[in-house]
Structure formats: C-alpha cells, structure tokens
BALO-958788 format. One record per residue: x, y, z of N, C-alpha, C in turn. Coordinates in pm, whole numbers, plus 50000, padded with zeros to 5 digits. Each point is the difference from the previous one (the first is absolute). Layout:
! residues N
XYZXYZXYZ;...
! end
This chain:
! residues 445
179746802949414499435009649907498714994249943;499015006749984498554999449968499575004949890;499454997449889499445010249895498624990649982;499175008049934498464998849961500185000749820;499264988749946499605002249871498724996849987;499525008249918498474998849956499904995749879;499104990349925499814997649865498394992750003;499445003249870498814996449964500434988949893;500074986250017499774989149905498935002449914;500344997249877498675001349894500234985849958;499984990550040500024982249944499504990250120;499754988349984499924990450081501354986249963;500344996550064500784986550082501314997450040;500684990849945501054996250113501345008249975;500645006750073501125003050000499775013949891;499085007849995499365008649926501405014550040;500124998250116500945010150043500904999350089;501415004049929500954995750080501145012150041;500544999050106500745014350064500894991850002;501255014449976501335002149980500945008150089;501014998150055500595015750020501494994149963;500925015749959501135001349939500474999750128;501574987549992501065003350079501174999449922;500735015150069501354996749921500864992650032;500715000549816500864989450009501175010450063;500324991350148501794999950021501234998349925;499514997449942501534993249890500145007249874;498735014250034500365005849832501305008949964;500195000949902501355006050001499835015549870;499625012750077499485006849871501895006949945;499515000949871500765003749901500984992749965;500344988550020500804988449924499084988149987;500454995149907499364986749978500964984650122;501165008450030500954994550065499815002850142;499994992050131500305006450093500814994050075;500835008750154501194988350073499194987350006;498394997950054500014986650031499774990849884;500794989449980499564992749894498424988450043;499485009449971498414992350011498935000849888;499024990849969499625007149901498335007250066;498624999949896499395007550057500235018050056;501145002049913500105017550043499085008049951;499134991949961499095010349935498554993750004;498705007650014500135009650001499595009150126;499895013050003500515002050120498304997250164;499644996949909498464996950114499444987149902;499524987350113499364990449958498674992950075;498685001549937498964998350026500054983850098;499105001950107499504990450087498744996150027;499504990449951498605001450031499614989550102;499485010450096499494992750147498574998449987;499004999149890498794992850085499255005049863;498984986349970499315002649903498234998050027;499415004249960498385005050022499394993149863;498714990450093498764998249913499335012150049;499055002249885498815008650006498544990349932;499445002750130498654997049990498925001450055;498734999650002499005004250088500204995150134;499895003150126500144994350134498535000750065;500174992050092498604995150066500185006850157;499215004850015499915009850142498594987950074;500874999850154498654990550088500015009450166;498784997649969499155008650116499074988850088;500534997150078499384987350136499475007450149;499004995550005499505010550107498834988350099;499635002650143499534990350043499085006250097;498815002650044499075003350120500574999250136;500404984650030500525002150130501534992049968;501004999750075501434995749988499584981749967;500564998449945500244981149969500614995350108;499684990950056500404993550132500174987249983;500674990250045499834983349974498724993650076;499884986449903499434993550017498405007650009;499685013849945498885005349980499825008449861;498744996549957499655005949857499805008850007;500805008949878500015012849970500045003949866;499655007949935499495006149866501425011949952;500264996549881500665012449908499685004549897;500035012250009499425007349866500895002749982;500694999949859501045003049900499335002349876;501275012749966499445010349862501224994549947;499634997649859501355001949892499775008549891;501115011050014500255012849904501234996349886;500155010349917500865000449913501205012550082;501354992350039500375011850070500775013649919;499655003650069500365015249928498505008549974;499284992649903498935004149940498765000550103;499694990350065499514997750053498934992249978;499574999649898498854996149924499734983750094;498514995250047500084988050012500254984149885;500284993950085500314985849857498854990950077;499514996649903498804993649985500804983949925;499154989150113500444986349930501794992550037;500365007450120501694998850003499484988850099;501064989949996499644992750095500874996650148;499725001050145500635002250115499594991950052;501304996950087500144986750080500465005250121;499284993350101500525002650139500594990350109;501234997350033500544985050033500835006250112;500134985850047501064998350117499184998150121;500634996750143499045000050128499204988749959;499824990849890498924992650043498965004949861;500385008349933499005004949925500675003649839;498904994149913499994994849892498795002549904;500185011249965498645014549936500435002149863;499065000349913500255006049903498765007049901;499755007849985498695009249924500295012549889;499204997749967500105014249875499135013050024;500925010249958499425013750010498225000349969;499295013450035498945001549914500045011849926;499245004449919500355009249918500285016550081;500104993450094500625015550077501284999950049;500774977749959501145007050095500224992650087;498514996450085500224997350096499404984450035;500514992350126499864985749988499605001050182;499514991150067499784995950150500394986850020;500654995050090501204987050036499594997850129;499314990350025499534998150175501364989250049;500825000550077500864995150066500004993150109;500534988550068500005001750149501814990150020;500785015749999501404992950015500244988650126;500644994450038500384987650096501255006750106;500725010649960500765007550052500365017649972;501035001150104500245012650020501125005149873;500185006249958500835006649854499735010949894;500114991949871499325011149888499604985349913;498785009949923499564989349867500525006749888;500354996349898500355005749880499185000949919;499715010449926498995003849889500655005149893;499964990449899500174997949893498865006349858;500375007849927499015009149891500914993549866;499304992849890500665003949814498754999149968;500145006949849498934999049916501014999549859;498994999549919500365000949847500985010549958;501375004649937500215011049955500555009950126;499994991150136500365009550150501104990750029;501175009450072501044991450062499244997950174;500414986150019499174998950117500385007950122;499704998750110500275009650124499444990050122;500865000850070499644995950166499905014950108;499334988750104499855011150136500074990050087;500075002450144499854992050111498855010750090;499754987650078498805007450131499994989050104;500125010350110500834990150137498304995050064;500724991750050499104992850119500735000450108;499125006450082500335000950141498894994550094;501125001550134498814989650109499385016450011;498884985850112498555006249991500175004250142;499525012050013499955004650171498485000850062;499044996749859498765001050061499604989050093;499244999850084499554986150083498354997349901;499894989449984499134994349912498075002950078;499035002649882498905002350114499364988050010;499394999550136499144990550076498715004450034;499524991849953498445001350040499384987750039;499434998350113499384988750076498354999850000;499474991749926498625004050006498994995750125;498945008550045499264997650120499984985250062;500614998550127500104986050081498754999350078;499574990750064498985000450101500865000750110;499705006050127500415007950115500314988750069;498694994850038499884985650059499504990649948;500174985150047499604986349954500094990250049;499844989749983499964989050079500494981249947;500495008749850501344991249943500955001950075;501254984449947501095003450007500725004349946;499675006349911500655001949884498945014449890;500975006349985499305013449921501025006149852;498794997949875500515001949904500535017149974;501305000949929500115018749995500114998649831;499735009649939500195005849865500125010149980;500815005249894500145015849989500605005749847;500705005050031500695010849871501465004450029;500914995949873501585000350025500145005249872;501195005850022500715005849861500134987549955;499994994149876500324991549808501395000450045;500334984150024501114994550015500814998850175;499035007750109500264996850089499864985750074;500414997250136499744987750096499615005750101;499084991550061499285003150065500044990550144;500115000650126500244991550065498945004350130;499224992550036499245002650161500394991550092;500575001350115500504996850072501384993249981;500285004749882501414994750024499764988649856;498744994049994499684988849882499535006549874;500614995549914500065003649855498564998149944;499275012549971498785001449928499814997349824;499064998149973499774997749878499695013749885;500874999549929500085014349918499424993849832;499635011149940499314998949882499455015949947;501275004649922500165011849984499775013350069;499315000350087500125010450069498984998650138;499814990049997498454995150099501204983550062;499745004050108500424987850111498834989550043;500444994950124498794991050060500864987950108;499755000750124500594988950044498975001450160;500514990850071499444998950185501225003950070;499274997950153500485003250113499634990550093;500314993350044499954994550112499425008950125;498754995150091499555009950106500414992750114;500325005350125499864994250124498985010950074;499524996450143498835000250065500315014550033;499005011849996500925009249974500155011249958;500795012749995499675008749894501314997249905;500514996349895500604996749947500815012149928;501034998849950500735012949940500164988849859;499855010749879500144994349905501045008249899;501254995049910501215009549944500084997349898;499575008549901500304998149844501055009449946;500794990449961501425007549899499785002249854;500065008449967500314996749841501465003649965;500564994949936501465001649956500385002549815;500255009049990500615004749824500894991149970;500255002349855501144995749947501205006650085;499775008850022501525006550044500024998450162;499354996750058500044994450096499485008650137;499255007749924499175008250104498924998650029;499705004350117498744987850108499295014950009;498564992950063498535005750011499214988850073;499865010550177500094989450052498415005150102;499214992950008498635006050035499524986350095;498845003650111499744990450056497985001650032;499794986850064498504999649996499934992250159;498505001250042500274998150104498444989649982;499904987150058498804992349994500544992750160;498534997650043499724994550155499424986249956;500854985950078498814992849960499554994950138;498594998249996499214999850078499414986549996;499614987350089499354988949981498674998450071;500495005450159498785001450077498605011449967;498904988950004498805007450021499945007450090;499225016949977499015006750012499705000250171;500185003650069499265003050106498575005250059;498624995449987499305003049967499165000450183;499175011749987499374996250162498625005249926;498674994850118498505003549937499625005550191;499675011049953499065003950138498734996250028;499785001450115498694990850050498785007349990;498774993949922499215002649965499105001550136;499205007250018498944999250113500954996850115;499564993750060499694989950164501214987449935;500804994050020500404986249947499964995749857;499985011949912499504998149854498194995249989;499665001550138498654997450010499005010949940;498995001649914498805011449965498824995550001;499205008350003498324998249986499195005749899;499614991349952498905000049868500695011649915;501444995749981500755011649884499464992449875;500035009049909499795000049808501744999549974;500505008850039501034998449936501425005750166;501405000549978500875007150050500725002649954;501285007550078501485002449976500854998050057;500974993749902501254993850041500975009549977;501244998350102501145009749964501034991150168;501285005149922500874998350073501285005049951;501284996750026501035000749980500564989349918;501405004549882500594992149980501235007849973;501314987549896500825007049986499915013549846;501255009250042499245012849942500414994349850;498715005549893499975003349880499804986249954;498974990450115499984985849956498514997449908;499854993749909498084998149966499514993250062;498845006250054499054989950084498474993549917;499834989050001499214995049880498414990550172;498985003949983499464992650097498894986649945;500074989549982499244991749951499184987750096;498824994349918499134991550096500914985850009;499144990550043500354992450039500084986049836;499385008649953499824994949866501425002149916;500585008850043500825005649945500085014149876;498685006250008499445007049913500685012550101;499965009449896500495017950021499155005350072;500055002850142498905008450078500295013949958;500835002749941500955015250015501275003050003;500485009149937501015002750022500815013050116;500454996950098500565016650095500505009549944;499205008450049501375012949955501025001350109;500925000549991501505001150110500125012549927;500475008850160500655010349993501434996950106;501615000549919500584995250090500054982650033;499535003350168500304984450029498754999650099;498555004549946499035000650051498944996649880;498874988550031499305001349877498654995350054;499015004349905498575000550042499204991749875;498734995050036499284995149896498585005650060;499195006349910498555003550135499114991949882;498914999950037498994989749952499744985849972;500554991750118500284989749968498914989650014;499154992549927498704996350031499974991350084;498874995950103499774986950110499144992249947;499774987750044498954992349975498815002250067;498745003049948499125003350174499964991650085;499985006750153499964998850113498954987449997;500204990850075501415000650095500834986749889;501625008249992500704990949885501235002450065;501054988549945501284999950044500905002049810;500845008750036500245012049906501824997849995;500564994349901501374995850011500655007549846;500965006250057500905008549835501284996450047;500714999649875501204995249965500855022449948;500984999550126500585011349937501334996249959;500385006549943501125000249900500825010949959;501394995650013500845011649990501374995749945;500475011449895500544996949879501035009250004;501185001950059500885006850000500855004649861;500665010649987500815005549912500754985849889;500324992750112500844989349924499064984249938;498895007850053499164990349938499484988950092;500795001350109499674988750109498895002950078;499554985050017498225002050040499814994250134;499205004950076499444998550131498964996350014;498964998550091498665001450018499734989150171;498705013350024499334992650138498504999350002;499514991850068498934995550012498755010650102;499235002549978499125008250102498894991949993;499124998750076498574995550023499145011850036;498755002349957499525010550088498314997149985;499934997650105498314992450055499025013949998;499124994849957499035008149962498454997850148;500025002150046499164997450145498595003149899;498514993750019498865004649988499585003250165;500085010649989499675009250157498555001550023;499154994650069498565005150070499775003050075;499505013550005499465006150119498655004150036;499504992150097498654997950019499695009350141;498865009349960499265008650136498844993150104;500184993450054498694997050111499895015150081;498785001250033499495006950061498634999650086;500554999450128498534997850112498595007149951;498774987749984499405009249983499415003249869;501184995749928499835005449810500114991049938;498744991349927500234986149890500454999349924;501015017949935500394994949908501404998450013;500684989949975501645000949998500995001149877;500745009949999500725009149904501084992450004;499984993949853501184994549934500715010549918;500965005949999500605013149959499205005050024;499155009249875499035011849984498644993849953;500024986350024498724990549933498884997950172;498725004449995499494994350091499044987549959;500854992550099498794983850002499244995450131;498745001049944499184996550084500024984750077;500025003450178499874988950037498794996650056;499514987050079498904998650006499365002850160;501305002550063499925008750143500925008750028;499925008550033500975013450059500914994750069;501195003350010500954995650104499615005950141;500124989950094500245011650172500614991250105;499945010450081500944997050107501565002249968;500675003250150501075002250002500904984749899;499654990149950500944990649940499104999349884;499475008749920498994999749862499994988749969;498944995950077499364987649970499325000449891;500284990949862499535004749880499664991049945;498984993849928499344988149894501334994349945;500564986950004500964992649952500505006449834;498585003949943500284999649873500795014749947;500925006050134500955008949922501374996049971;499744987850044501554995249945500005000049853;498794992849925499924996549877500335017849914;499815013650024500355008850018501255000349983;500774992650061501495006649985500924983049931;498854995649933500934993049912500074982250035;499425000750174500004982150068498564994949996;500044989050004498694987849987499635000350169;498624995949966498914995250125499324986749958;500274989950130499064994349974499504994350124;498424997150026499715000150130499334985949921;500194992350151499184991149983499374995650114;498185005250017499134999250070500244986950071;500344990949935499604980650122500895004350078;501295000950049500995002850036500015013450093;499575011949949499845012650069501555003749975;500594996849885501515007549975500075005849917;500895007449941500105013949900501874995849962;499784996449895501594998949944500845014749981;500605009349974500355010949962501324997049921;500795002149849500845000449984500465017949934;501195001150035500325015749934501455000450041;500415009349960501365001050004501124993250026;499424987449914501044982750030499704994950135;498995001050057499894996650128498624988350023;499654993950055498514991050021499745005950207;499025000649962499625006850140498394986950033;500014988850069498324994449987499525004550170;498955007050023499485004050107498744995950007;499674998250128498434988650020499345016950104;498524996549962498955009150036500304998350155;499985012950085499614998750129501844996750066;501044995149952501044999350077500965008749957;500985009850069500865006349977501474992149981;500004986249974501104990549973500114996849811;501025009549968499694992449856501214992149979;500274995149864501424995549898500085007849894;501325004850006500735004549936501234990849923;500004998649894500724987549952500334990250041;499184996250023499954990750157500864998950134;499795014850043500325003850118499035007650061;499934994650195499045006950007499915014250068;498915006750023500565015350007498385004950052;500245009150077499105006750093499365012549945;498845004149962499455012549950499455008550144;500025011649958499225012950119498744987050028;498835003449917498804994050017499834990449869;498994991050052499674988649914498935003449894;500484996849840498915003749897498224992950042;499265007349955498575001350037499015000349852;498714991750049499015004249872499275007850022;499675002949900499085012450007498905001049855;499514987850028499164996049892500494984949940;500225003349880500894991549953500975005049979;500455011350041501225008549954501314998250099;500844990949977501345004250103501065014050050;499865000250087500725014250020501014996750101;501035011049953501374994350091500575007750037;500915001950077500985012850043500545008049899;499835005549940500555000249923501835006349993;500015006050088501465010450055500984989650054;499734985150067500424993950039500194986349888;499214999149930500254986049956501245005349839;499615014149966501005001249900501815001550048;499715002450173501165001850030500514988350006;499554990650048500044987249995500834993949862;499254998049916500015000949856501715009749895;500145006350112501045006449920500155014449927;498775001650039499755018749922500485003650100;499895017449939500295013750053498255006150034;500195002850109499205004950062499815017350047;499525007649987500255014750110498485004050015;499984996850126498665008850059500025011050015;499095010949972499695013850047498824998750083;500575008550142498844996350065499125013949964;500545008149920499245015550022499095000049924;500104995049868499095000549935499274980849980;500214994750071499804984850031499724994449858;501324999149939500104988649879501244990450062;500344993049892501064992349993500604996649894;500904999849940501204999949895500484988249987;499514994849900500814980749991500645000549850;501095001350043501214994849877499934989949965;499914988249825500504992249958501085003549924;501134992750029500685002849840500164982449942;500065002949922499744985949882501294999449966;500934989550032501025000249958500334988749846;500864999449919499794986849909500764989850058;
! end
C-alpha cells in the first residue's frame, strides 16, 4: 500500500519533521476494563509509530556538463552550475570539489553559479562532484568516464622526398598526452608537437608514424623518403667538329642529365659561367664566352641532383683562328677574308707562283738570306729552308721535293706557292674557272 503526503515546512533544521502512523492495538479490549487475556496495555485502542524523521533545509542542486565525453589519461573541461534546489536561484561562492580517477579539484562558484574544473582522470569510471556552501545542505553528483573510441589526430609536417643522409628527421602534431612512435622507436613528445628520426637505407624508404591515446587508440600515417648517394648523370654534346670552332665570341652548351637535376657551368678558375635552365632531364646554357681565337677553352659542368649529390665533367673547346687567303692569277692583290693586300707581283701560272712575302699574310715569317741563296719559311708549326734554283727543300729537317724550284725575280723571292703550303700543312682548293686559289690557315693554341 502507497499513499502521498504533501506538506510545506515553514522552519529550518534537524529533525524539524517527523511522521507517524496509527497501528492498532491487538490486545484492546472495548467495554471492560477487564479482558479474558490477562495482559496489560489493553488500552488504548490505536498506538502511534514513528517511522522516519526529516531535517528541513535549503538543498544544493549540481548541474555538470562537458563539450566532449571525459576519457582517461586526456584533459577535459567541466562546467558545473550550482542552484538552490527547488528554487532554482544560482549560489554564488559554494565551494566544489571534483575527485577520484586520479583527480583532486576544488573551486568556487562565480556569481552566476557557476565554476570550470579542467581534469585529466587516469581511468575509466565516475568522478564525484561534490557542492556546500554557507546555510546549504551539501549535495553530490557523479560523471562517468568512459573509454575513448576516438583515434587521436596526426599530423606529420613536410619531409624532403629525397636525400642523401642516412638518416631523416620527422616532426609533427599529436593529440596532448599522446605517444608517438616512427618505426616502431619511441619519439619525443612535448605537449602536443613530437620529433624523432628514421633510419634510411639506399632506396625509396617507407616511413610509419603511430600516435597512440591514453585509451589506447592508434593513428597511424606514413611518409615516403628515397635516399639517394650517387651523383647526377651528366652528358655535354659536341660542340662544332670535336668541340673544335672558329673565331667564335661566344657558344652553347647543352646536354643531358639526370631529370630535375641543377646544372651550374663554371671556368677553370672556378668562377660562375652560368647557370642551365633544365627542362626535365635536358639542359642548355647559350652564351657562353671564348677566349679569342685561337684559344684553348676548358669549363667545369656540374650537376646537383634532388638529393643534393654532385657530379661534374670536363669539356675543352678550342677556339681555331681560321685564315682564309685568295690568290689569284694575274691579280696583286691577295684577299685575306674581305681585306685586300697588295702584293708586289701578281700570282701566275698553273702553281701561283707568288712573292715569298704572302706567307707573312697569313700569320708565318720570311727570311732570305742572299750569301746563301736560301729563304727560311716558318708557319703553321712547320720550318720549310729552300735554296734559289733547286726544287730539293727541308722540311723539319726532312727532305722533300717541290713541283718547281723557288726563283728571283729581282730581289724578290717567289715560290710555288700551291705546292709549298701543301707541303707546309695547309688547306688548299684551286678553282681552275675562275683561276684563284683558296689557302686555309687555322691557328690552333
């Protein structure tokens, strides 16, 4: 059996109100003072019981509330209100404690009521929250901690791709209070920012970062770095003829290397001729200056791969001073390029027999010496000495047979001329149509 009573206390404290209910007495005996049983207590006929007595006083109402669930071994925040219950009114100044799990809180309301308790329990359960103030009977609550089902976040900050360590540093971003492990080896944590290595082999390497919660849930992400030791593969295409040119100001270099490598081209000095542009695994440098003709011309190329590893090859590239001289039967003057120089007899005959002094023309010495009747000639690294009247000369001191034998013609020596440069080592081309002749020097260094 069930009944409801309602009452409004108008007092405060202990034992302020106390309930009763009538049970009758068995043993009453109405209308004698006598009855068969000799017992006493026959009277009277109902006797009060009182089962339970009541303080009255103000009570403390708690209101605990949290953003995300409390989890172990991770910090979490509670906002708790303290009211007057019933009334509702907030209590300002009550003071609440939050314990158990590891945790050992205690703060006072603000004038609204309300207090914030940052936590980080050690386990799975409830914490108890504890509310008194002045003139309030105190009040508890509990608020569970449960595991955590989230997996913790990871963030790995930008690695280099490739390199040419053994070894490559990682850093990143973990949930506050995680571990952090790469490859299996325990990283260095400091609130929410990690930091540890990896060991590389030769390679493209796989790299595994864990992070692990309090509750024991993983976040598990990976990076990928190549390490690389060997230099650059670098090739240079051939300039001219043999890397050979003539009376260049400047050229261009280009070749191949490996792709997305820098190509850097420098003298021998070691100074910056330029830098390539590479497109790929192809790269060019244009304007590259020579020494004038005739010069021997040496660059240092260089190549700098992704991982930093460096290469480089050697080129030479000879600069020829090229002359090209016109004889022409007939015509005194002989055309050095587009320059005419006057000689002091016309060339003729089928072997342009021409005044000695066009050698000096293309760059070689004369010297005749009348007692003797000989004519020294040097030019194109060569000594040529020929005597007046015999077709027997020396050639570095070897001897050697001409068409016809040089002749005077005054005091002027004149010589084969088509024959003794062949002799000598030039390039020669006769035209018989328009009767010149074409004598190549090139000047080598």
């Amino acid at each position: 059996m069930e009944t409801t009573i309602e009452f409004t206390p108008t007092g405060l404290g202990e034992a302020t109100i106390n309930m009763f209910y009538l049970q009758k007495n068995k043993y009453f005996c109405a209308g004698s003072d006598v009855c068969d049983q000799v017992i006493k207590m026959t009277k009277p006929e109902f006797y009060g019981v009182k089962v339970q007595k009541f303080d009255v006083g103000k009570g403390l109402e708690i209101t605990a509330e949290t953003i995300e669930d409390l989890t172990p071994k991770a910090n979490g925040k509670i906002f708790i209100t303290v009211k007057e219950y019933g009334a509702g009114a907030p209590v300002a100044g009550a003071k609440v404690k939050v314990s158990g799990l590891g945790v050992d809180q205690t703060k006072t309301t603000n004038g609204k009521g309300e207090v914030e308790i940052e936590v980080a329990p050690n386990a799975t359960g409830f914490l108890k929250i504890e509310a008194t103030a002045d003139n309030f009977k105190g009040s508890s609550t509990k608020i569970v901690v449960g595991s955590d089902k989230t997996p913790p976040m990871l963030e790995i900050d930008p690695v280099v791709p490739i390199t040419n360590k053994d070894e490559v540093q990682i850093t990143g971003t973990t949930e506050s209070g995680s571990t952090v492990t790469i490859n299996g080896k325990p990283a260095t944590t400091k609130g929410d920012k990690f930091t540890g290595t990896a060991k590389l082999q030769n390679g493209k390497n796989t790299i595994v970062v864990v992070a692990t919660d309090g509750s024991g849930n993983t976040t598990t992400k990976m990076v990928y770095v190549t390490l690389d030791k060997e230099g650059p593969a670098i090739m240079v295409d051939a300039v001219g003829e043999n890397n050979t040119v003539y009376g260049k100001d400047s050229i261009k270099l280009k070749g191949r290397v490996d792709a997305d490598s820098k190509v850097t081209v420098k003298d021998m000095s070691g100074a910056v001729v330029g830098e390539a542009i590479v497109v790929h695994d192809m790269w060019v440098l244009d304007n590259v200056k020579l020494a004038p003709a005739p010069s021997k011309n040496e660059f240092k190329i260089e190549a700098t791969d992704l991982a930093n590893n460096t290469s480089s090859v050697m080129v030479t590239i000879i600069n020829v001073d090229r002359v090209i001289m016109t004889l022409k039967q007939g015509d005194v003057n002989a055309m050095v390029g587009n320059t005419p120089n006057a000689l002091p007899l016309a060339p003729k005959g089928a072997e342009f027999s021409t005044p000695v002094d066009f050698i000096k023309l293309l760059g070689g010495t004369v010297d005749f010496n009348p007692a003797t009747n000989t004519v020294q000639i040097q030019i194109n690294g060569h000594t040529l000495i020929a005597t007046i009247g015999s077709n027997k000369v020396q050639i570095d001191g070897n001897e050697k047979t001409i068409q016809s034998a040089p002749t005077l013609s005054g005091s002027l020596v004149v010589i084969p001329a088509v024959d003794i440069c062949i002799k000598m080592g030039l390039v020669t081309q006769v035209n018989d149509a328009d009767k010149t002749v074409m004598i190549i020097l090139d000047r080598k260094p």
